[in-house]
mmCIF file as gemmi writes it, N, C-alpha and C atoms, coordinates in Angstrom:
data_model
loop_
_atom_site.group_PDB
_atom_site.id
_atom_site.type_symbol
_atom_site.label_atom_id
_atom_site.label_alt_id
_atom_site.label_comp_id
_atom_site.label_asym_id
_atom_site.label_entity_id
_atom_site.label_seq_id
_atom_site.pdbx_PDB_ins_code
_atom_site.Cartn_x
_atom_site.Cartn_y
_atom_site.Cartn_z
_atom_site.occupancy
_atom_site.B_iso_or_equiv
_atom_site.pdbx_formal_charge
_atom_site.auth_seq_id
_atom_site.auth_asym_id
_atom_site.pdbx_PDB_model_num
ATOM 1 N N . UNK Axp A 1 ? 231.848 275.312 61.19 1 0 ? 1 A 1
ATOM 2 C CA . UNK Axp A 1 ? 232.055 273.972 61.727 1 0 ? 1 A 1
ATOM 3 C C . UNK Axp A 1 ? 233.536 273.638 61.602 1 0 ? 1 A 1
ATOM 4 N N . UNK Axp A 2 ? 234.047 273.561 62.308 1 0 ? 2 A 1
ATOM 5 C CA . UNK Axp A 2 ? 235.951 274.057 62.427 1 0 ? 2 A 1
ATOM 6 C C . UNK Axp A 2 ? 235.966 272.308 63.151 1 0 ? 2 A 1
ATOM 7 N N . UNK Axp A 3 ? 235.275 271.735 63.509 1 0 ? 3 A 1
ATOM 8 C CA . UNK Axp A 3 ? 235.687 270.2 64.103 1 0 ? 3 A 1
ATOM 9 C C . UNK Axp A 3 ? 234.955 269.185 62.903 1 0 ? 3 A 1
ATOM 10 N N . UNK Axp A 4 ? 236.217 267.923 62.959 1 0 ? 4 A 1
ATOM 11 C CA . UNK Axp A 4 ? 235.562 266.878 62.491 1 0 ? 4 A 1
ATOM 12 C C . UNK Axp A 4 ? 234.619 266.167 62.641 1 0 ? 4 A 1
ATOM 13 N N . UNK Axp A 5 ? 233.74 266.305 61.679 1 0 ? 5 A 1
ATOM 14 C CA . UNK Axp A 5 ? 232.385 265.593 62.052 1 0 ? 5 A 1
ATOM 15 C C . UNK Axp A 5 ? 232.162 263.968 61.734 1 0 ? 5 A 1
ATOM 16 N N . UNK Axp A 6 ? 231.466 263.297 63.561 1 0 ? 6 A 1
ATOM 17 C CA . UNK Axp A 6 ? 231.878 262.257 63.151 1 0 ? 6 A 1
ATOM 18 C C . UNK Axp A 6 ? 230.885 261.432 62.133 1 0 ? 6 A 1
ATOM 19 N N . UNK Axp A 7 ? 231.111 260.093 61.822 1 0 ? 7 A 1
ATOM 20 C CA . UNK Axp A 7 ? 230.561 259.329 60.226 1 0 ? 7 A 1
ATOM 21 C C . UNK Axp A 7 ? 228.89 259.088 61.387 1 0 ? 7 A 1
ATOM 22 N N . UNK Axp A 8 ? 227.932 259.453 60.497 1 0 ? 8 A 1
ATOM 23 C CA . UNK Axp A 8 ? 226.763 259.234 60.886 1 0 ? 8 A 1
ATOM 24 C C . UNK Axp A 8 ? 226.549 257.555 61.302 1 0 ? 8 A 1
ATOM 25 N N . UNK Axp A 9 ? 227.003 256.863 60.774 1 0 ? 9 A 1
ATOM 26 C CA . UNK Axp A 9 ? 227.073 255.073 61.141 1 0 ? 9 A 1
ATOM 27 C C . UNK Axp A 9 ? 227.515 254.792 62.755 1 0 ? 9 A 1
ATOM 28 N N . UNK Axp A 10 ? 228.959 255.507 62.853 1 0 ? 10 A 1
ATOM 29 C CA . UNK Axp A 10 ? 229.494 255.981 63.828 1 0 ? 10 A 1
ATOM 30 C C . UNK Axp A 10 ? 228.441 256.294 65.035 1 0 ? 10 A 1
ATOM 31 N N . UNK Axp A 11 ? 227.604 257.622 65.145 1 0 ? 11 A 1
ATOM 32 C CA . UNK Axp A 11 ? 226.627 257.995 65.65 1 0 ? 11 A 1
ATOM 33 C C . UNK Axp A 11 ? 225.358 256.935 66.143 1 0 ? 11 A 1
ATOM 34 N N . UNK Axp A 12 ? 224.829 256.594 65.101 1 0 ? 12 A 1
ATOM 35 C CA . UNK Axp A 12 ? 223.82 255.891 65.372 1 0 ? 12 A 1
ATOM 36 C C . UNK Axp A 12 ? 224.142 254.466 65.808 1 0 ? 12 A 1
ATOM 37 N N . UNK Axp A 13 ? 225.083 254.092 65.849 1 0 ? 13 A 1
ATOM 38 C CA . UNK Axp A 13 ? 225.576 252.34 66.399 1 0 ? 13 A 1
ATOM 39 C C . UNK Axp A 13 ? 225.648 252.62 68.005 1 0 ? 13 A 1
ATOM 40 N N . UNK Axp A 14 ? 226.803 254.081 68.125 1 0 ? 14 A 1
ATOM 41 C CA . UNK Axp A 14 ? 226.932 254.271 69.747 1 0 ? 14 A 1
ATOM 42 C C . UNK Axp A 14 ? 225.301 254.333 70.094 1 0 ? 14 A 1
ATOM 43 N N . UNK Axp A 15 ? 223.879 255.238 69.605 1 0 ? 15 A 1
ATOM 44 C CA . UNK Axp A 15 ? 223.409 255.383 70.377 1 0 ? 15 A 1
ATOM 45 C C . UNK Axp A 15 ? 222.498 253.865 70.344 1 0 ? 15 A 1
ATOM 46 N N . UNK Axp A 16 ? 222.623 253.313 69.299 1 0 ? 16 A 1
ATOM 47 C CA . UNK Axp A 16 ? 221.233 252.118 69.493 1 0 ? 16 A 1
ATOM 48 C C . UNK Axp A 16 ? 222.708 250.793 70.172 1 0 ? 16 A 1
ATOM 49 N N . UNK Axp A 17 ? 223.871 251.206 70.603 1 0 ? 17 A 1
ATOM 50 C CA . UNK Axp A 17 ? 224.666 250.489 71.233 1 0 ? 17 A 1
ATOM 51 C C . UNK Axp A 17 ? 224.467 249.036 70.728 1 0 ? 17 A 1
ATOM 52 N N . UNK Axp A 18 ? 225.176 249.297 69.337 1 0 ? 18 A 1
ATOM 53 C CA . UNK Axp A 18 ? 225.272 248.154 68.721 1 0 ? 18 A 1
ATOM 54 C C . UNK Axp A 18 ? 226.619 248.275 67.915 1 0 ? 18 A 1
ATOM 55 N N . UNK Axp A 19 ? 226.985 247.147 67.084 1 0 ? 19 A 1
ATOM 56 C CA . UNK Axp A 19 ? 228.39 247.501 65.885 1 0 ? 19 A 1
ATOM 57 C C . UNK Axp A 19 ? 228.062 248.298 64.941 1 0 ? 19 A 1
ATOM 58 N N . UNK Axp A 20 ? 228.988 249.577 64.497 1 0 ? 20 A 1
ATOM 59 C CA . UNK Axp A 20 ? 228.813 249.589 62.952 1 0 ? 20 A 1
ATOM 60 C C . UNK Axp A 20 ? 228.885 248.736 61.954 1 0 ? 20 A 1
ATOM 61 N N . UNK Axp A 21 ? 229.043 247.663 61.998 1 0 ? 21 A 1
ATOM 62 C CA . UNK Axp A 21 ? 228.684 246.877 61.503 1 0 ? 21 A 1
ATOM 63 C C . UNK Axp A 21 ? 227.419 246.189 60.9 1 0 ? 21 A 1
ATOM 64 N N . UNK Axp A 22 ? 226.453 246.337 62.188 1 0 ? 22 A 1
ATOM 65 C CA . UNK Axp A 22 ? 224.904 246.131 61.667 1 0 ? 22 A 1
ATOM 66 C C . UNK Axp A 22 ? 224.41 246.968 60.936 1 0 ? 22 A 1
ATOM 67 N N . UNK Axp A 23 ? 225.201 247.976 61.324 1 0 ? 23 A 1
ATOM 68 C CA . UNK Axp A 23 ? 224.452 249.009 59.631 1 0 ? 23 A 1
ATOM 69 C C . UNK Axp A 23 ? 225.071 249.049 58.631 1 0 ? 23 A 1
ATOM 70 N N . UNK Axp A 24 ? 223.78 249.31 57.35 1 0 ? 24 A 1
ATOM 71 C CA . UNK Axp A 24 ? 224.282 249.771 56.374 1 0 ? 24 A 1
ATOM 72 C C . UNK Axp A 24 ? 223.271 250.586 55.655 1 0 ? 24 A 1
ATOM 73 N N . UNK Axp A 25 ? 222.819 251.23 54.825 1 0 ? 25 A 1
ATOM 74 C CA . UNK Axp A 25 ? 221.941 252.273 54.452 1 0 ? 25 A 1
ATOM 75 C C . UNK Axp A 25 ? 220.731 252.133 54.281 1 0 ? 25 A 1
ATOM 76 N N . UNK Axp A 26 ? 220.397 250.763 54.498 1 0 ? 26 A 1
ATOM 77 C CA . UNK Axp A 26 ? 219.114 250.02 54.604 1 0 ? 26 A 1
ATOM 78 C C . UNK Axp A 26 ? 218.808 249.922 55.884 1 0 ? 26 A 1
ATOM 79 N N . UNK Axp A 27 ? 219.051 249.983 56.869 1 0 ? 27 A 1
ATOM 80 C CA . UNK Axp A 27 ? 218.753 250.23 58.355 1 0 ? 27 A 1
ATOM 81 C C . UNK Axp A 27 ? 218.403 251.369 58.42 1 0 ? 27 A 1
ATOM 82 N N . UNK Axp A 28 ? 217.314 250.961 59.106 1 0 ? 28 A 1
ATOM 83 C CA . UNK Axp A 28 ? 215.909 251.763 59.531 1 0 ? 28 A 1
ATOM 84 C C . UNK Axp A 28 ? 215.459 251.352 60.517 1 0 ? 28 A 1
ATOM 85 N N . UNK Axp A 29 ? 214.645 252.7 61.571 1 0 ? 29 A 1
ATOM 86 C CA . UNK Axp A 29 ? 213.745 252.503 62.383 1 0 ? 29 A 1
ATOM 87 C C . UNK Axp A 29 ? 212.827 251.178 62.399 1 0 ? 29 A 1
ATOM 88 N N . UNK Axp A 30 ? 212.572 250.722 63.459 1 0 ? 30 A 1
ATOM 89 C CA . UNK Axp A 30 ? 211.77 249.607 63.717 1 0 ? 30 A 1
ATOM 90 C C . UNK Axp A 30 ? 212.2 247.988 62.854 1 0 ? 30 A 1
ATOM 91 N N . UNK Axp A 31 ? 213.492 248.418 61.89 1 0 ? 31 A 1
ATOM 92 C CA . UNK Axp A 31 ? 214.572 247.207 61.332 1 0 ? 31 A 1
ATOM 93 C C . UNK Axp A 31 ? 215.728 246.592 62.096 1 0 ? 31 A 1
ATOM 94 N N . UNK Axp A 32 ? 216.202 247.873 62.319 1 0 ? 32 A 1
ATOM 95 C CA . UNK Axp A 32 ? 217.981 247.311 62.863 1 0 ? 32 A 1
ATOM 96 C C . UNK Axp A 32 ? 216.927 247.366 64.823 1 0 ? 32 A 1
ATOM 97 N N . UNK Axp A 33 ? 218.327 246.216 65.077 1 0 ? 33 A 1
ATOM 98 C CA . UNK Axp A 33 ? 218.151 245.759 66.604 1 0 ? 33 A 1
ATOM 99 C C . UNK Axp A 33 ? 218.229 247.259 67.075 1 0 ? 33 A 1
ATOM 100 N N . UNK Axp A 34 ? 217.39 247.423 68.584 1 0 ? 34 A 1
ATOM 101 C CA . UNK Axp A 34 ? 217.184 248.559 69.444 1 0 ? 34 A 1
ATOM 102 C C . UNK Axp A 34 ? 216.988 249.818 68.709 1 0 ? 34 A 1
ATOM 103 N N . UNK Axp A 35 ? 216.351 250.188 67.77 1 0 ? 35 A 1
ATOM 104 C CA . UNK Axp A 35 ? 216.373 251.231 66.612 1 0 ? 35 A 1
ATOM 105 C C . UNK Axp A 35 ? 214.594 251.168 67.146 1 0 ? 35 A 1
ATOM 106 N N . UNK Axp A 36 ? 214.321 251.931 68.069 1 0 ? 36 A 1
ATOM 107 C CA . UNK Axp A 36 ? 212.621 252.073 68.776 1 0 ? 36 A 1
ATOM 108 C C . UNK Axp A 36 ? 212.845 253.553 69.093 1 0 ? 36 A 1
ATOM 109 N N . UNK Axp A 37 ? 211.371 253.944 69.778 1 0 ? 37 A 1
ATOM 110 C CA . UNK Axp A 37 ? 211.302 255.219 69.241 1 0 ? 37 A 1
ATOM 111 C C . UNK Axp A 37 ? 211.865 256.035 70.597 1 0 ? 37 A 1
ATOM 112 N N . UNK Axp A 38 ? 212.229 255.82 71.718 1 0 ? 38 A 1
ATOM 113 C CA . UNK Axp A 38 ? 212.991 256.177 72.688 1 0 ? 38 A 1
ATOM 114 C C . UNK Axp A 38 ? 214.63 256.402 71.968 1 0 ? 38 A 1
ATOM 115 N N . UNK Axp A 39 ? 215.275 255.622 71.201 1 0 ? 39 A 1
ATOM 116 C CA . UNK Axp A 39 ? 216.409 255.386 71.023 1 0 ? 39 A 1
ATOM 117 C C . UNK Axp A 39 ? 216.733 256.551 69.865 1 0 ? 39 A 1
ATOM 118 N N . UNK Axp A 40 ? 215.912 256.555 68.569 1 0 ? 40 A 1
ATOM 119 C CA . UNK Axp A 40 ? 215.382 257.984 67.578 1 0 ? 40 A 1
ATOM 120 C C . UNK Axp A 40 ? 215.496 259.079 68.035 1 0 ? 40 A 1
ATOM 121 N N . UNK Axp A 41 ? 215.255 259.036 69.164 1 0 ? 41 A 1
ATOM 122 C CA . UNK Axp A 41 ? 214.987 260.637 69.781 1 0 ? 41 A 1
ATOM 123 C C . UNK Axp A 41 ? 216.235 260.659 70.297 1 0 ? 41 A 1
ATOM 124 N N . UNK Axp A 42 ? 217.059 259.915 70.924 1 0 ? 42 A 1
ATOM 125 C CA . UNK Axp A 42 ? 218.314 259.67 71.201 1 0 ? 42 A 1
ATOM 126 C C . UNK Axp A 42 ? 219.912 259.755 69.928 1 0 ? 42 A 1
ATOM 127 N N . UNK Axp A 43 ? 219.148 259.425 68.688 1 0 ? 43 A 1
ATOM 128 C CA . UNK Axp A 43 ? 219.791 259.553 67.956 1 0 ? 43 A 1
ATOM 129 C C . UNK Axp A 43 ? 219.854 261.505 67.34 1 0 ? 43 A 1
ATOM 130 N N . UNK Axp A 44 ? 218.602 261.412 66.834 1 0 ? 44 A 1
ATOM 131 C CA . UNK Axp A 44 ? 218.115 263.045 66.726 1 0 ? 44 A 1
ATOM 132 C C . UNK Axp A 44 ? 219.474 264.087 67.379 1 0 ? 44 A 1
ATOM 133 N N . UNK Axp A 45 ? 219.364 263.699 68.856 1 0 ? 45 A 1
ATOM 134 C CA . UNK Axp A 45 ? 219.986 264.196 69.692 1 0 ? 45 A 1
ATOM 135 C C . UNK Axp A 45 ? 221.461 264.429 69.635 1 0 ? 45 A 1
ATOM 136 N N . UNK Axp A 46 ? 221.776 262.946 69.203 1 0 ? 46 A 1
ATOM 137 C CA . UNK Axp A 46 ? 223.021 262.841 68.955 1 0 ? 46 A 1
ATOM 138 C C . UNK Axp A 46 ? 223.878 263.42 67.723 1 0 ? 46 A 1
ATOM 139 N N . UNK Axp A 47 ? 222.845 263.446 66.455 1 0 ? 47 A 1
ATOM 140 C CA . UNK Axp A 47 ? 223.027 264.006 65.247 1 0 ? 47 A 1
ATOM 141 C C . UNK Axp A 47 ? 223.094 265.666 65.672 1 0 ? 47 A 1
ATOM 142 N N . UNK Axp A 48 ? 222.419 266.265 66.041 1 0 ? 48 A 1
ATOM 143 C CA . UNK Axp A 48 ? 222.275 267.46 66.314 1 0 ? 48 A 1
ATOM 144 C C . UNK Axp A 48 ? 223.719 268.293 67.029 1 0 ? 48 A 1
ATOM 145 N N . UNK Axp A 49 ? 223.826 267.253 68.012 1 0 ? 49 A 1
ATOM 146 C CA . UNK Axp A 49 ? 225.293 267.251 68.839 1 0 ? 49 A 1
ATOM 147 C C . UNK Axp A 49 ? 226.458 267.645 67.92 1 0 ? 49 A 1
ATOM 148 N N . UNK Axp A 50 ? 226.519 266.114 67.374 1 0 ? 50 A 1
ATOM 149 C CA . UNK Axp A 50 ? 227.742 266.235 66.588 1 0 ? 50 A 1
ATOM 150 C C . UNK Axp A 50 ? 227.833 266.754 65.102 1 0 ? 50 A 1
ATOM 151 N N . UNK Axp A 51 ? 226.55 267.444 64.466 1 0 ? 51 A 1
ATOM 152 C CA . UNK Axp A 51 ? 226.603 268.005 63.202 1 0 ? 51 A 1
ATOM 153 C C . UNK Axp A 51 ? 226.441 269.931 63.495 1 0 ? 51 A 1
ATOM 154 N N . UNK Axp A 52 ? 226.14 269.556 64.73 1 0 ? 52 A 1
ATOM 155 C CA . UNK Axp A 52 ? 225.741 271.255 65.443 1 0 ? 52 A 1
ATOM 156 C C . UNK Axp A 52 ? 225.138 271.82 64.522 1 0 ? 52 A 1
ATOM 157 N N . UNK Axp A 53 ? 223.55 271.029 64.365 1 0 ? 53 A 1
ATOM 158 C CA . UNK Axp A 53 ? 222.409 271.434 63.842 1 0 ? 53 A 1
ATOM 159 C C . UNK Axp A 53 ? 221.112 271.055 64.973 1 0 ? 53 A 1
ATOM 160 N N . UNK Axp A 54 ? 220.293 271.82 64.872 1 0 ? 54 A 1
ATOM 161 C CA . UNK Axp A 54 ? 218.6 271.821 65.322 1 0 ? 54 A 1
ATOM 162 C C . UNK Axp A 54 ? 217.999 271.41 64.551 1 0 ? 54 A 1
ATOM 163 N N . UNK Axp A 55 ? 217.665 270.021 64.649 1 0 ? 55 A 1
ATOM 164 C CA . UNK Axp A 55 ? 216.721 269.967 63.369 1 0 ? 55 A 1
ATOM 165 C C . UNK Axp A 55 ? 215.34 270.334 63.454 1 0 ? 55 A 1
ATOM 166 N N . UNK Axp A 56 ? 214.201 270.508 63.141 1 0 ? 56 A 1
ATOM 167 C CA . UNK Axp A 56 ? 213.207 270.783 63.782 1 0 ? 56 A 1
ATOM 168 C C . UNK Axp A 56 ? 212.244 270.168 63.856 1 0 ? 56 A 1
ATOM 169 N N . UNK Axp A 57 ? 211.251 269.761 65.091 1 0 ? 57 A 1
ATOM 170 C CA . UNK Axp A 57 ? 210.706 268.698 65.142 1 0 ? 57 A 1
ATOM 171 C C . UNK Axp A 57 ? 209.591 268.091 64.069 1 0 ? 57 A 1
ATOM 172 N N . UNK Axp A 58 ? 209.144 268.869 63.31 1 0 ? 58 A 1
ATOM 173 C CA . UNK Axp A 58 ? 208.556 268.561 62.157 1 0 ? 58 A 1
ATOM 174 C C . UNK Axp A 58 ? 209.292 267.849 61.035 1 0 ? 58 A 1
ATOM 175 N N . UNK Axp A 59 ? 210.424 267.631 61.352 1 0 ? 59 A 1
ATOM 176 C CA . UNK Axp A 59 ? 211.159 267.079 59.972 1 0 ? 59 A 1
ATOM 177 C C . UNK Axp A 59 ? 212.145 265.772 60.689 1 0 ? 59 A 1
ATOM 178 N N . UNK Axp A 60 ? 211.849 265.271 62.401 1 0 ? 60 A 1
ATOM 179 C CA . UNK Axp A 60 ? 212.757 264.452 62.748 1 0 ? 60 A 1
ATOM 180 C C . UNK Axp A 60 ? 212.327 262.983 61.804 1 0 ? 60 A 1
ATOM 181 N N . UNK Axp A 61 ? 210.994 263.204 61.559 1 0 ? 61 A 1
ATOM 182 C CA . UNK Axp A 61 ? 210.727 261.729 60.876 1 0 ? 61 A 1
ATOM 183 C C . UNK Axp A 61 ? 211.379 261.647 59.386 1 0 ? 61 A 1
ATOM 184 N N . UNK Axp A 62 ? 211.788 262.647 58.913 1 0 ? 62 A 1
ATOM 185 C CA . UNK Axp A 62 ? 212.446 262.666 57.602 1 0 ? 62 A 1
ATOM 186 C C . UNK Axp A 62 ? 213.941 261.455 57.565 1 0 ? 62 A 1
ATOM 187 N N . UNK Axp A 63 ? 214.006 261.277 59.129 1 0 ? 63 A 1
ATOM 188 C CA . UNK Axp A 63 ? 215.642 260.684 59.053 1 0 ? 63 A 1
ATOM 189 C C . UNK Axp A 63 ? 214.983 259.304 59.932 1 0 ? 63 A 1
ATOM 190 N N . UNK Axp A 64 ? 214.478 258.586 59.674 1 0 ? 64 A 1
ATOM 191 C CA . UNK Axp A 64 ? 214.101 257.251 60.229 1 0 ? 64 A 1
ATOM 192 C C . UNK Axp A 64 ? 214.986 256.169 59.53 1 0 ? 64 A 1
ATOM 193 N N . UNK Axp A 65 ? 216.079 256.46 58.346 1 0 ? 65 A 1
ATOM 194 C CA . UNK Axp A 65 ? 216.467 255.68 57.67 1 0 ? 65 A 1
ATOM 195 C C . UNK Axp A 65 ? 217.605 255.937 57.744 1 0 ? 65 A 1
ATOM 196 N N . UNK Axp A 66 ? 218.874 254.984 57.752 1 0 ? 66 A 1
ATOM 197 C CA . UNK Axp A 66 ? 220.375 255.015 57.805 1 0 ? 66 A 1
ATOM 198 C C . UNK Axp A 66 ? 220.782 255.936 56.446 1 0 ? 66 A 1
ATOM 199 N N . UNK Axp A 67 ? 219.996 256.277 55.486 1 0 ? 67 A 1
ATOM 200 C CA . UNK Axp A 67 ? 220.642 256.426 54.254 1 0 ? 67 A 1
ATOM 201 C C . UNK Axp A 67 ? 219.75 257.426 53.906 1 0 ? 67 A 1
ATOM 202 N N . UNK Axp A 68 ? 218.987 258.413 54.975 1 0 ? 68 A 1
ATOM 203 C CA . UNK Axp A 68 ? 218.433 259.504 55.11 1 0 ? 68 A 1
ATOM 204 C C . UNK Axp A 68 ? 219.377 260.444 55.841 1 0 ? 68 A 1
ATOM 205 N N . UNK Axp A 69 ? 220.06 259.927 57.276 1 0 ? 69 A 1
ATOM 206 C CA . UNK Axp A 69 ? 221.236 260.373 57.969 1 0 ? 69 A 1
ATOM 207 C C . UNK Axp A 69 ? 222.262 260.699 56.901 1 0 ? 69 A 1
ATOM 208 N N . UNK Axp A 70 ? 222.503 259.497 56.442 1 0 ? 70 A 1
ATOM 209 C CA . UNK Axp A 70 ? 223.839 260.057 55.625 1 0 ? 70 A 1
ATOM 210 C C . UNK Axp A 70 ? 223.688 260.788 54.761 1 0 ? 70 A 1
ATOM 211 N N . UNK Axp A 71 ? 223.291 261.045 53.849 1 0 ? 71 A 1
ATOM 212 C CA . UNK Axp A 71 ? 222.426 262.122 53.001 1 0 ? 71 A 1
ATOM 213 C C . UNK Axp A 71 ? 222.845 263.359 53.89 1 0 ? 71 A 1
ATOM 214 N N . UNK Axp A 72 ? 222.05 263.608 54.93 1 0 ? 72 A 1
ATOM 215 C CA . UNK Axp A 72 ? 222.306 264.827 55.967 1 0 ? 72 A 1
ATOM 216 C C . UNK Axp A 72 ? 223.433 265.269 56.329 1 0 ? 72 A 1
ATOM 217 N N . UNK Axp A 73 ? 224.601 263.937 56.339 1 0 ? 73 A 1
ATOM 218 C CA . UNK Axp A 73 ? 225.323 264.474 56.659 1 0 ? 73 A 1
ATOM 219 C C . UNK Axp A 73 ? 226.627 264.736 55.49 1 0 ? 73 A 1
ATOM 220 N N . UNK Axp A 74 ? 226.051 264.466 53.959 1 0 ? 74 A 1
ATOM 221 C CA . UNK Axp A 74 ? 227.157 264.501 53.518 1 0 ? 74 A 1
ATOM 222 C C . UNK Axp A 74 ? 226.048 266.217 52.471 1 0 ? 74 A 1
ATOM 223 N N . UNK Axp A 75 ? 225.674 266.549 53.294 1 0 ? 75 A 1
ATOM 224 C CA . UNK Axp A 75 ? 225.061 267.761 52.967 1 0 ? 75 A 1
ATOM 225 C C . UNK Axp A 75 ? 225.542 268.748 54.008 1 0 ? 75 A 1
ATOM 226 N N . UNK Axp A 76 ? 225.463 268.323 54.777 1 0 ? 76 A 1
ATOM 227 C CA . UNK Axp A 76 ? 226.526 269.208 55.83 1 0 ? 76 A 1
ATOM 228 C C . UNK Axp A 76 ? 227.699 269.436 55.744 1 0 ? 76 A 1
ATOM 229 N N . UNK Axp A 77 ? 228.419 268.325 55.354 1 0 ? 77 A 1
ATOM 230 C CA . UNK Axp A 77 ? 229.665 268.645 54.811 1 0 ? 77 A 1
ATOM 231 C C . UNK Axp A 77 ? 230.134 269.482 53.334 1 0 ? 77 A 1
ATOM 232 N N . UNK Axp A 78 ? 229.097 269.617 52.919 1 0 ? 78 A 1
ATOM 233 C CA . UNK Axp A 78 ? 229.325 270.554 51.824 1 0 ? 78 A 1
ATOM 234 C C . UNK Axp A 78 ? 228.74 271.41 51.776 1 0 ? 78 A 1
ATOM 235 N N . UNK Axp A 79 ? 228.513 271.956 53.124 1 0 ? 79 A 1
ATOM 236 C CA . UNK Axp A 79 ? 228.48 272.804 53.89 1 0 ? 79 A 1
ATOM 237 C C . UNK Axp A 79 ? 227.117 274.463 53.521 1 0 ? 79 A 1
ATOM 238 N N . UNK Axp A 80 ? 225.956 272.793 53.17 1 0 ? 80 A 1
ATOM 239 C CA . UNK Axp A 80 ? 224.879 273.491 51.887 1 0 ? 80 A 1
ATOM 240 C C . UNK Axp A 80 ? 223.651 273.089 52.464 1 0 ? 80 A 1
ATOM 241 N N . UNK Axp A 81 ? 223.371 272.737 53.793 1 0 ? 81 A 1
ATOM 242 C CA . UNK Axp A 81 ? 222.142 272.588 55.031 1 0 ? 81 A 1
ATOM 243 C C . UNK Axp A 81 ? 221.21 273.76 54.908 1 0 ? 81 A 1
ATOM 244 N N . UNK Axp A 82 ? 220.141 273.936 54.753 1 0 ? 82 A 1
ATOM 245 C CA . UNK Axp A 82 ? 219.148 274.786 55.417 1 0 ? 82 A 1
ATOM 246 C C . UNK Axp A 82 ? 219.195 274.829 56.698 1 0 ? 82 A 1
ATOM 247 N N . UNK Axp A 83 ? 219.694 274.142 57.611 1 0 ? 83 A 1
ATOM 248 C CA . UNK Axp A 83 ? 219.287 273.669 59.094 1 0 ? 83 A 1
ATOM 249 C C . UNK Axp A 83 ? 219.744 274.991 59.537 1 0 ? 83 A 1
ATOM 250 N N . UNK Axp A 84 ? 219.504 275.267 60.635 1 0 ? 84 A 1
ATOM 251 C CA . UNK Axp A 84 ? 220.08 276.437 61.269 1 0 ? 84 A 1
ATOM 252 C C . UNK Axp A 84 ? 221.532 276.173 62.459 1 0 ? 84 A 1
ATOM 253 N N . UNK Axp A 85 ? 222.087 276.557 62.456 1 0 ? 85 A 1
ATOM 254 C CA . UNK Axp A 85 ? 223.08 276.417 63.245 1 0 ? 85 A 1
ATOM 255 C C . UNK Axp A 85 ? 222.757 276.691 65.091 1 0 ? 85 A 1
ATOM 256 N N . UNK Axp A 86 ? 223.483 275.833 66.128 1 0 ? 86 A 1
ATOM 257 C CA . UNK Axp A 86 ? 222.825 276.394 67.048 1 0 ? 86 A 1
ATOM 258 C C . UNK Axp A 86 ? 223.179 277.818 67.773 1 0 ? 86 A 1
């Protein structure tokens, strides 16, 4: 992973197209505004993108929580993921 990866808050505000601001690690699915299950799968997507991981669909519900993402991603950065690379 040779590119900067961007801040998971970052991620999930563009896709539920809101401020980083409305989040904070307590935002969760079906909590924070436009955070529905069209938008999840959108996020998924987006995480996957920019962490250049697959997650696999058995484990997307593991990250329904702002402070499940980050977790993920400050596990990625220490560069200690099970995930598979794509």
């Amino acid at each position: 992973m040779s590119k900067k990866l961007k801040h998971p808050k970052e991620i999930v505000a563009t896709a539920l197209n809101i401020s980083i601001d409305q989040l904070n690690e307590d935002s969760a699915y079906g909590k924070t505004p436009n955070w529905d299950s069209l938008n999840h799968v959108a996020i998924i997507n987006d995480l996957e993108t920019n962490f250049e991981i697959q997650i696999p669909d058995s484990e997307i519900e593991n990250y329904l929580t702002m402070r499940a993402i980050i977790e993920l991603y400050e596990k990625i950065n220490k560069h200690s993921t099970g995930y598979n690379k794509e």
